[in-house]
C-alpha positions as CSV (number, residue, x, y, z in Angstrom):
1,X,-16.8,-58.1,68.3
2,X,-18.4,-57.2,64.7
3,X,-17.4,-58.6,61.8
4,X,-15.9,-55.4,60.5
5,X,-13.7,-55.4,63.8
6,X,-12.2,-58.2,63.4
7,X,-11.4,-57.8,60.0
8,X,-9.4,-54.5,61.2
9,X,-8.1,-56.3,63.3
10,X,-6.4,-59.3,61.4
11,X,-5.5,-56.8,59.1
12,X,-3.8,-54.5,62.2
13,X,-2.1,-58.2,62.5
14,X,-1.0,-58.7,59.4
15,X,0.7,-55.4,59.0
16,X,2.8,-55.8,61.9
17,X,3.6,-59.4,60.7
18,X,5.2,-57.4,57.9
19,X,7.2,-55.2,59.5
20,X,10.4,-57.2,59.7
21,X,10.4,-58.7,56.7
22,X,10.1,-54.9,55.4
23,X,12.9,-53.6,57.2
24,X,15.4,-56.2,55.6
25,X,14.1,-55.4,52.2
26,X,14.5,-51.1,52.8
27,X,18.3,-52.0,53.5
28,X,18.1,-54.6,50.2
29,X,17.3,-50.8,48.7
30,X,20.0,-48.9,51.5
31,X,22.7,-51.1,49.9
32,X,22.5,-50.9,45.9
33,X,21.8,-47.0,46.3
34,X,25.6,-47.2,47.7
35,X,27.3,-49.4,45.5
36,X,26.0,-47.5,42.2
37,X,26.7,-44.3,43.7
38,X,30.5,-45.6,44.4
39,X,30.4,-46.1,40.7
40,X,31.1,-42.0,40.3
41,X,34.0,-43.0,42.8
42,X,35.9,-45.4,40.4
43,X,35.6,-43.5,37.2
44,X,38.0,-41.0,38.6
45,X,40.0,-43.4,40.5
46,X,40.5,-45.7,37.6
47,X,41.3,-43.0,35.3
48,X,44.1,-42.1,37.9
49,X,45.2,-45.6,37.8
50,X,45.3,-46.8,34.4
51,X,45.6,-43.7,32.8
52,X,42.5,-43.5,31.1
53,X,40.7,-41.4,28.3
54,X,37.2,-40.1,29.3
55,X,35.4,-42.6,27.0
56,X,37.4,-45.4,28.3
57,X,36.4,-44.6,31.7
58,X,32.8,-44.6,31.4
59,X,33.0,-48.1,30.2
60,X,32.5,-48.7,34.0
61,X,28.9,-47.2,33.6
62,X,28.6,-49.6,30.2
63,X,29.4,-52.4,31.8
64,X,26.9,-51.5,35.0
65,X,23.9,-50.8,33.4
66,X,24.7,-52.9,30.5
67,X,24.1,-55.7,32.7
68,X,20.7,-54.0,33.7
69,X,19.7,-54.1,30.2
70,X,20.8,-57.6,29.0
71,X,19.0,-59.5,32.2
72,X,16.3,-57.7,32.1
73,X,16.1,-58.8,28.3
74,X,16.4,-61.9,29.2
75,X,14.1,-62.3,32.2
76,X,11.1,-60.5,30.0
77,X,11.8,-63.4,26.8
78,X,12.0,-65.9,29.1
79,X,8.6,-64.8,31.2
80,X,6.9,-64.6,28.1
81,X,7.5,-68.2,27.3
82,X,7.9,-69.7,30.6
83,X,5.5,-67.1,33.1
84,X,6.9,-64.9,35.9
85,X,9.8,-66.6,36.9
86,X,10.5,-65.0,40.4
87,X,6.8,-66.0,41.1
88,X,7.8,-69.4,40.2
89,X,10.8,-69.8,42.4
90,X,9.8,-67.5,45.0
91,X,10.4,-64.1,45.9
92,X,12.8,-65.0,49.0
93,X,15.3,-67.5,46.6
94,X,15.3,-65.3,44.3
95,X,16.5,-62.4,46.5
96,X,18.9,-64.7,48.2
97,X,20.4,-65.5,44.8
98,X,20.8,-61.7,43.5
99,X,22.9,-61.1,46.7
100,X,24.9,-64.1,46.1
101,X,25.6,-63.0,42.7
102,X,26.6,-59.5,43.8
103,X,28.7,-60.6,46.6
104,X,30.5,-62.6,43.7
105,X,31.6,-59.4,41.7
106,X,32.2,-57.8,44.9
107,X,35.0,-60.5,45.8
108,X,36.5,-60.3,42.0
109,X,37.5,-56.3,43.3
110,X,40.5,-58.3,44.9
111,X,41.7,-60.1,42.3
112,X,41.3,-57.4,39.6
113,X,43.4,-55.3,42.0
114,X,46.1,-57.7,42.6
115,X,46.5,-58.2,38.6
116,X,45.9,-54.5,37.8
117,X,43.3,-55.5,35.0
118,X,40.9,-52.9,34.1
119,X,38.9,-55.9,32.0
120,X,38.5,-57.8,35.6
121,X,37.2,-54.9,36.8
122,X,34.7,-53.8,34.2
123,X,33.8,-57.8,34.4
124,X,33.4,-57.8,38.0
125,X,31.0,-55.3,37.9
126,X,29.0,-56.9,35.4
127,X,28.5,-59.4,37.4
128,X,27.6,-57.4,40.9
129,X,25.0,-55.3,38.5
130,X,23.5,-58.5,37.4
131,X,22.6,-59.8,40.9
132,X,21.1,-56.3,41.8
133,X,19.1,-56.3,38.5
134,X,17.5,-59.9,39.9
135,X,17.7,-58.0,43.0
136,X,15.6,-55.5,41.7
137,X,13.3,-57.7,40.0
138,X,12.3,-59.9,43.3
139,X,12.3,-57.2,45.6
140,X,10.1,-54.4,44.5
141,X,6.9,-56.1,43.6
142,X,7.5,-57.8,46.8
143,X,7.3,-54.8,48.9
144,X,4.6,-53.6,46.9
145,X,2.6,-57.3,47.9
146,X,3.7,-57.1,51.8
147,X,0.5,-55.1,53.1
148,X,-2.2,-53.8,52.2
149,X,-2.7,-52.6,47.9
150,X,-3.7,-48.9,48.7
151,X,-0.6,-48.5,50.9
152,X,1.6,-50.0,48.6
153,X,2.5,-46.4,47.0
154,X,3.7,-45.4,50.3
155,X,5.9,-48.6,51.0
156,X,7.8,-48.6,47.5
157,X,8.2,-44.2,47.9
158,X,10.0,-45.2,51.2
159,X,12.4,-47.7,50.1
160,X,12.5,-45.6,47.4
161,X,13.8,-42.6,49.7
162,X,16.0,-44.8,51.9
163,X,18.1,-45.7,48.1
164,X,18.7,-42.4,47.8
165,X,20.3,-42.0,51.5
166,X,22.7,-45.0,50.1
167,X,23.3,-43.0,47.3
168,X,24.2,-39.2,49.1
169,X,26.4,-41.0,51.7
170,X,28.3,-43.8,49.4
171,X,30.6,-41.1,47.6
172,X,31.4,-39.5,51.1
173,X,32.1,-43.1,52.6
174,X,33.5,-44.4,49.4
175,X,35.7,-41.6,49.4
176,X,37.5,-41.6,52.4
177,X,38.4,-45.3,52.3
178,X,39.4,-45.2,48.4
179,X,41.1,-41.8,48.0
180,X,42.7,-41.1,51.6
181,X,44.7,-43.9,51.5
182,X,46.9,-42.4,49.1
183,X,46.3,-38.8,49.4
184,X,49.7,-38.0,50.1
185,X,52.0,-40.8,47.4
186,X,53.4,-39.7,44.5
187,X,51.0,-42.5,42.7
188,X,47.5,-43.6,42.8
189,X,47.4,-47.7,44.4
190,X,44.5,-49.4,43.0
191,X,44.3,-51.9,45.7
192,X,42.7,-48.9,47.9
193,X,39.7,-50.4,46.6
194,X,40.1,-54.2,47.7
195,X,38.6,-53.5,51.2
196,X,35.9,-51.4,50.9
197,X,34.7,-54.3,48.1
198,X,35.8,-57.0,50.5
199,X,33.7,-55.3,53.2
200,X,30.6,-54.8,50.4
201,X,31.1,-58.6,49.8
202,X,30.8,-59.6,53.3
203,X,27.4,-57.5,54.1
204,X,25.8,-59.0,51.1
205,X,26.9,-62.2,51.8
206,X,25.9,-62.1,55.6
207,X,22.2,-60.2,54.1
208,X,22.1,-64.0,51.9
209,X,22.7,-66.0,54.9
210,X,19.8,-63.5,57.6
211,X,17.3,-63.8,54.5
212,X,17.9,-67.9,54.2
213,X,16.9,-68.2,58.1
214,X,13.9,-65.8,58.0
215,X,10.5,-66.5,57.9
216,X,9.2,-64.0,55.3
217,X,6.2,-64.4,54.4
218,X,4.5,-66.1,51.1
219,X,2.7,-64.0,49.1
220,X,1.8,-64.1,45.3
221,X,1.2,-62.0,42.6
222,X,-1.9,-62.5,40.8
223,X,-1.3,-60.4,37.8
224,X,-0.3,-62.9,34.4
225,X,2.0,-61.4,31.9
226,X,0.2,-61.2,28.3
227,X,1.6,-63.5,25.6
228,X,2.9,-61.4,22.6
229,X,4.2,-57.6,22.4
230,X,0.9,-56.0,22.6
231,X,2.2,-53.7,25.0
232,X,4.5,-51.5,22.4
233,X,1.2,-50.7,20.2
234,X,0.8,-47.6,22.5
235,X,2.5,-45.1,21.4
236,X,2.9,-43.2,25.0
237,X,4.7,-46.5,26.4
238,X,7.6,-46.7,23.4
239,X,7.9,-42.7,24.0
240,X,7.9,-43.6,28.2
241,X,10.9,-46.3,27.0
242,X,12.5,-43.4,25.2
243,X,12.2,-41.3,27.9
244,X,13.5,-43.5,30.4
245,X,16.2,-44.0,28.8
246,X,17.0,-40.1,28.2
247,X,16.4,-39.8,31.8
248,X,18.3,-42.3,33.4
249,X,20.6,-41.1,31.1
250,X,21.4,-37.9,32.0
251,X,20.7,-38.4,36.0
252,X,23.9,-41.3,35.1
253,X,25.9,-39.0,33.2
254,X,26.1,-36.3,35.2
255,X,26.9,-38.0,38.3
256,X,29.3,-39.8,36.8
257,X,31.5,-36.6,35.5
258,X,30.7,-34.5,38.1
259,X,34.1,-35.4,40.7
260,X,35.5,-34.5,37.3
261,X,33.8,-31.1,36.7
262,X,34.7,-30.2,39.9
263,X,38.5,-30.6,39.4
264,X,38.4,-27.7,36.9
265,X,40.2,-24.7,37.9
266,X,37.5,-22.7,36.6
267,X,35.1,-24.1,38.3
268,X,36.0,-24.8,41.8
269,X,39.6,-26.8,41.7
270,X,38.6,-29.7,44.1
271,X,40.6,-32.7,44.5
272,X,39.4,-36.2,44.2
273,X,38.4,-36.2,48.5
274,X,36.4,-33.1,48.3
275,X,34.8,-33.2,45.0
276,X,33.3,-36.3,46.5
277,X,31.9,-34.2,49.7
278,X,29.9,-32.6,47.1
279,X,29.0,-35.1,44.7
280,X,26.8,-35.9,47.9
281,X,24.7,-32.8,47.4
282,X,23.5,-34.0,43.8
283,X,22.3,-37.3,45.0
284,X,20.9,-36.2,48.8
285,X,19.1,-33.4,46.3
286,X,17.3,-36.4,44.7
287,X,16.7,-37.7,48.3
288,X,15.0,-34.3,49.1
289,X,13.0,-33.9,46.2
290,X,11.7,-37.9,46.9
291,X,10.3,-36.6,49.9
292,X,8.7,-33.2,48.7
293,X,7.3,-35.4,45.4
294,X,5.8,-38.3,48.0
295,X,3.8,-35.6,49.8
296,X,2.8,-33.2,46.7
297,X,1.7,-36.2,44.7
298,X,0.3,-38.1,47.5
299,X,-3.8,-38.2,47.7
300,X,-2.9,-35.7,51.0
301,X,-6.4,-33.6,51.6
302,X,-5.5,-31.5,54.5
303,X,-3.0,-28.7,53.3
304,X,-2.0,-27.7,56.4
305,X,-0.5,-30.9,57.2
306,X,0.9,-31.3,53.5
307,X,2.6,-28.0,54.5
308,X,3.9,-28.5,58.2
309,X,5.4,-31.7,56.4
310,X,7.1,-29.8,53.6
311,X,8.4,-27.6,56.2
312,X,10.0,-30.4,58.1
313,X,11.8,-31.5,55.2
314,X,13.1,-28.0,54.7
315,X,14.7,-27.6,58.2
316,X,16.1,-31.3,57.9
317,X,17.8,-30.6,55.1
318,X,19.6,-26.9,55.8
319,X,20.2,-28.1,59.2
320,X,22.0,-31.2,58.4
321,X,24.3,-28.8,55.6
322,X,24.4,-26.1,58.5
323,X,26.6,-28.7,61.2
324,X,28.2,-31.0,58.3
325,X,30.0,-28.2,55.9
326,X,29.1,-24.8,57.0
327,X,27.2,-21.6,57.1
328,X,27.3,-20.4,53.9
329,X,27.1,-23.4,52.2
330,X,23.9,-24.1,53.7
331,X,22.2,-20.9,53.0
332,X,22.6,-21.8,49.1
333,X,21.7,-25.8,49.5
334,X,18.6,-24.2,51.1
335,X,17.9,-21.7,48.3
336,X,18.2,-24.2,46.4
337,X,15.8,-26.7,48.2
338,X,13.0,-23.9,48.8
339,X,13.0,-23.1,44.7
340,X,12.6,-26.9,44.4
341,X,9.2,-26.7,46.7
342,X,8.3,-24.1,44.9
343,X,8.4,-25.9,41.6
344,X,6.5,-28.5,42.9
345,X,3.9,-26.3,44.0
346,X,3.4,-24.4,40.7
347,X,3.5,-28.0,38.9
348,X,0.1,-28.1,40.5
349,X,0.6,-31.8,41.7
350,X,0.1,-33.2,38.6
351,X,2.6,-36.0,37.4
352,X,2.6,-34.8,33.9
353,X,2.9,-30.7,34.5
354,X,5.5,-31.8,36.9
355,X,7.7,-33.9,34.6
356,X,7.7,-30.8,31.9
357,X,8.5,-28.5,34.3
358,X,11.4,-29.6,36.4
359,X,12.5,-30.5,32.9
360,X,12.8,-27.3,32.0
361,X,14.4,-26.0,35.1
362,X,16.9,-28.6,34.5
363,X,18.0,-27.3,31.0
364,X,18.2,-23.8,32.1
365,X,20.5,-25.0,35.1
366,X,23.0,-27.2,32.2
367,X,23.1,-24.1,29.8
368,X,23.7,-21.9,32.8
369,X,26.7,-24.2,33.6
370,X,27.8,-24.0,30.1
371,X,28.0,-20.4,29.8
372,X,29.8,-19.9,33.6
373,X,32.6,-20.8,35.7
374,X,33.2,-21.1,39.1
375,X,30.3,-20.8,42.2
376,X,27.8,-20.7,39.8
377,X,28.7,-23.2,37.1
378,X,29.2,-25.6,40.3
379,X,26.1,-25.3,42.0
380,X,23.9,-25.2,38.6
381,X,25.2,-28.9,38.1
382,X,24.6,-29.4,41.8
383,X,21.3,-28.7,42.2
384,X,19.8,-30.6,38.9
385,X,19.3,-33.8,41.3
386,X,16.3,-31.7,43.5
387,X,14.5,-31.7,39.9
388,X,15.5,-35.2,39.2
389,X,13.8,-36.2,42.0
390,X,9.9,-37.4,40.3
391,X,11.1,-38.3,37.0
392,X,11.7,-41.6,37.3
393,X,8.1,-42.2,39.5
394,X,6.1,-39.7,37.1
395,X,7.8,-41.0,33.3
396,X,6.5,-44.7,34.9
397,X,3.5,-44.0,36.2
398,X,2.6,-41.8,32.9
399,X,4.0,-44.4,30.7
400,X,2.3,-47.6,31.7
401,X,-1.1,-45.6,32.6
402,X,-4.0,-47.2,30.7
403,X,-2.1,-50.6,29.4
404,X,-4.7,-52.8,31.0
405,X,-3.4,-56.2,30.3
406,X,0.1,-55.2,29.1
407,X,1.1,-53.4,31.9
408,X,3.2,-55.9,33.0
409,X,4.8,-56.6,29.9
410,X,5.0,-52.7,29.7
411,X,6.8,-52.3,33.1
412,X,9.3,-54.7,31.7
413,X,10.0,-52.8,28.3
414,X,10.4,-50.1,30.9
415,X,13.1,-51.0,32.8
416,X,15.0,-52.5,29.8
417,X,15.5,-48.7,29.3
418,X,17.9,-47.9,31.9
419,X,20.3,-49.2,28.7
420,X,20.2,-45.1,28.7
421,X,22.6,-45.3,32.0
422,X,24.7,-47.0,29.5
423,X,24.9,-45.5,26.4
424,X,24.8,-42.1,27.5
425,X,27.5,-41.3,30.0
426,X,29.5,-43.5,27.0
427,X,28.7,-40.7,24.6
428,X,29.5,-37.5,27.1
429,X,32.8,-39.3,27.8
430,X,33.8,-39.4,24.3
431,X,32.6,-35.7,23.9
432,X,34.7,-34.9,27.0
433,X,38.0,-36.4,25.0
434,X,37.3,-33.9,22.1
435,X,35.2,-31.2,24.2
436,X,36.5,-31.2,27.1
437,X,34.6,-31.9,30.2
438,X,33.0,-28.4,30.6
439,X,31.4,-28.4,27.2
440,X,30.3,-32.6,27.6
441,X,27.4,-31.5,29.5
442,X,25.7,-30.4,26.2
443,X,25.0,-34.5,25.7
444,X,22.8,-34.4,28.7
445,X,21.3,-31.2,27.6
446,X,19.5,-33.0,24.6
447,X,18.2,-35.7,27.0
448,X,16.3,-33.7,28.7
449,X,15.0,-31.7,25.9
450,X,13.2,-35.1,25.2
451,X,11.8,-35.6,29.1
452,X,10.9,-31.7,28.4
453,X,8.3,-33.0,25.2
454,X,7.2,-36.4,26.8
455,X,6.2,-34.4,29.8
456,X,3.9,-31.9,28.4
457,X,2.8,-33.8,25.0
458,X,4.8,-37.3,24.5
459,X,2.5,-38.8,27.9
460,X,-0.7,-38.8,25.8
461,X,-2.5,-42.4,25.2
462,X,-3.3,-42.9,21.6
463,X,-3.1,-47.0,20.3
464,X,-1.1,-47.2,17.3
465,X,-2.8,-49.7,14.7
């Protein structure tokens, strides 16, 4: 056997050495894709509960991605000083411990609902987003480092894709265990939520305990993170940050008052249960358009195949609405999905063009939902998370595009950003209270006005002095 061969070969070897340790990390992704999206579940359920104001409610998303924020703050200041501290302590411990932590905050659900204290409950999930922000931290670069570097792309848009199956389905599960419990008292029990926390608790607890026996393997990262803050003399990374954070922003937002939105008379008079049926179509619309966006901005040559494949994802998705909900519903989910491929096509496959566009298409579809009511306010709304889709994947891969060097310490200032998941939805709840939920979706508006200008200008590298 040549030397080539055998080099295939071990590497053939080594893939398939990967393959478990893999498919525990894709359900690491499976599982905080549900738990946030069961965040858009509590705001509503809570405000039932204790009775409270718009703004007060979306303290839940505050204290969430807060959390996000204030470790990742801490993790970056203390790499700085100390070097990559997951590489340190290993990738496996420190994925172990972020589930731990989470399972904590899942188990303080119980208590908080025995008490009836809202302050438990924004403190529990502090705590739970704090283990999937370590979470987060150990487990992407390590799926990126389990296999080969030119497929790594591929491996992160998967788990990438399978956290956005845990996001569609969480409201629909979250729902019926949460809201059909009391669907027909006089009152709204918040200890509807002790089980399905309990329940969270004990998957990521049992996850800790199959992740301490396996054999994953060791693998290091040989990238250093640069001392100082060189990384925030490039302009396009501290307008990336900005944009991030408008982003994250308004994707958060909107999900969040959507169950809400929904409830209006004038716009399609759901309760809580239903509303929550198609809450689903927002988030399995970012699942969609993860799909189309891996195979338009994948280094595909053969269009043919590029096109049998977007086709696939076509049927999948009208099909699935056909048998779940209904006829007519799925003739307008797949108008909807077919205008999204069509986007993507006349973005030409270019990150940047991309980014601009389905920006644009997104503020057309939140003044269209301003001006109307009913069918169409609903399904403007709706449909925004198809075009939310690449913005997270293109305003990263823009922003940290040329730092050399930094970009480490760039991807870090990056994902301190997601603070926009907590200051945002803050501000649309406090226009709600004076507004009124219809006319709170003008806060998201101006967010992406800003993705709008990074996407066709903001993206360009020039190196401040």
């Amino acid at each position: 056997m040549s030397e080539e061969k055998r080099f295939s070969a071990a590497n053939n070897e080594q893939e398939k050495s990967y393959l478990v340790p893999l498919a525990l990390l894709t359900l690491l992704f499976l599982m905080w894709g549900f738990i946030t999206s069961m965040n858009d579940i509590l705001i509503p359920h809570f405000q039932n509960v204790f009775q409270l104001s718009h703004l007060q409610a979306m303290l839940i998303q505050f204290c969430f991605f807060g959390a996000y924020f204030i470790i990742s703050v801490i993790y970056f200041f203390s790499s700085i000083r100390q070097g990559d501290l997951i590489s340190k302590i290993g990738y496996k411990k420190g994925i172990i411990f972020g589930l731990i932590i989470m399972a904590v905050g899942c188990v303080l659900f119980y208590p908080a609902a025995e008490f009836k204290l809202y302050s438990l409950f924004l403190s529990a999930l502090f705590i739970l987003a704090s283990g999937m922000t370590l979470l987060q931290i150990a487990a992407n670069p390590y799926v990126a480092l389990l296999g080969t570097p030119k497929n790594a792309a591929g491996r992160l848009n998967l788990t990438q894709a399978v956290n956005s199956f845990g996001t569609t389905v969480g409201p629909v599960i979250g729902a019926y265990f949460i809201f059909s419990p009391v669907s027909d008292l006089l009152h709204v029990d918040v200890k509807s939520v002790q089980m399905p926390y309990l329940t969270l608790a004990a998957i990521l607890g049992a996850l800790a305990v199959i992740f301490v026996f396996s054999k994953l393997p060791k693998v290091t990262e040989t990238t250093s993170i640069a001392k100082g803050l060189g990384a925030i003399k490039y302009r396009h990374l501290v307008l990336g940050a900005i944009c991030i954070f408008m982003y994250v922003g308004g994707e958060v937002t909107i999900g969040s008052t959507l169950i809400r939105f929904l409830n209006l008379e004038n716009i399609a008079g759901f309760s809580e249960k239903e509303a929550s049926m198609f809450l689903s179509f927002y988030w399995g619309g970012l699942m969609v358009g993860r799909f189309f966006g891996a195979i338009a901005l994948s280094d595909m040559k053969n269009n043919t195949i590029r096109s049998v494949a977007f086709g696939v994802i076509v049927v999948v998705a009208f099909v699935s609405v056909y048998f779940l909900i209904g006829e007519r519903t799925s003739f307008i989910w797949l108008g909807l999905v077919v205008f999204n491929l069509v986007a993507f096509i006349a973005g030409g496959y270019k990150p940047n063009r991309t980014l601009g566009l389905f920006a644009g298409i997104v503020i057309l579809l939140i003044v269209t939902a301003l001006l109307a009511q009913g069918e169409v306010a609903m399904w403007a709304i709706l449909s925004i998370g198809l075009f939310n889709s690449i913005m997270w994947s293109n305003i990263f891969t823009l922003a940290i595009d040329g730092l050399g060097k930094y970009t480490s310490q760039g991807s870090s200032v990056l994902i301190m950003a997601i603070l926009g998941a907590a200051v945002v939805p803050l501000l649309q709840g406090l226009a709600a209270d004076f507004l009124g939920i219809h006319m709170s979706f003008i806060v998201p508006l101006f967010c992406y006005i800003y993705v709008l200008y990074y996407g066709f200008y903001g993206y360009k590298i020039k190196k401040s002095d």
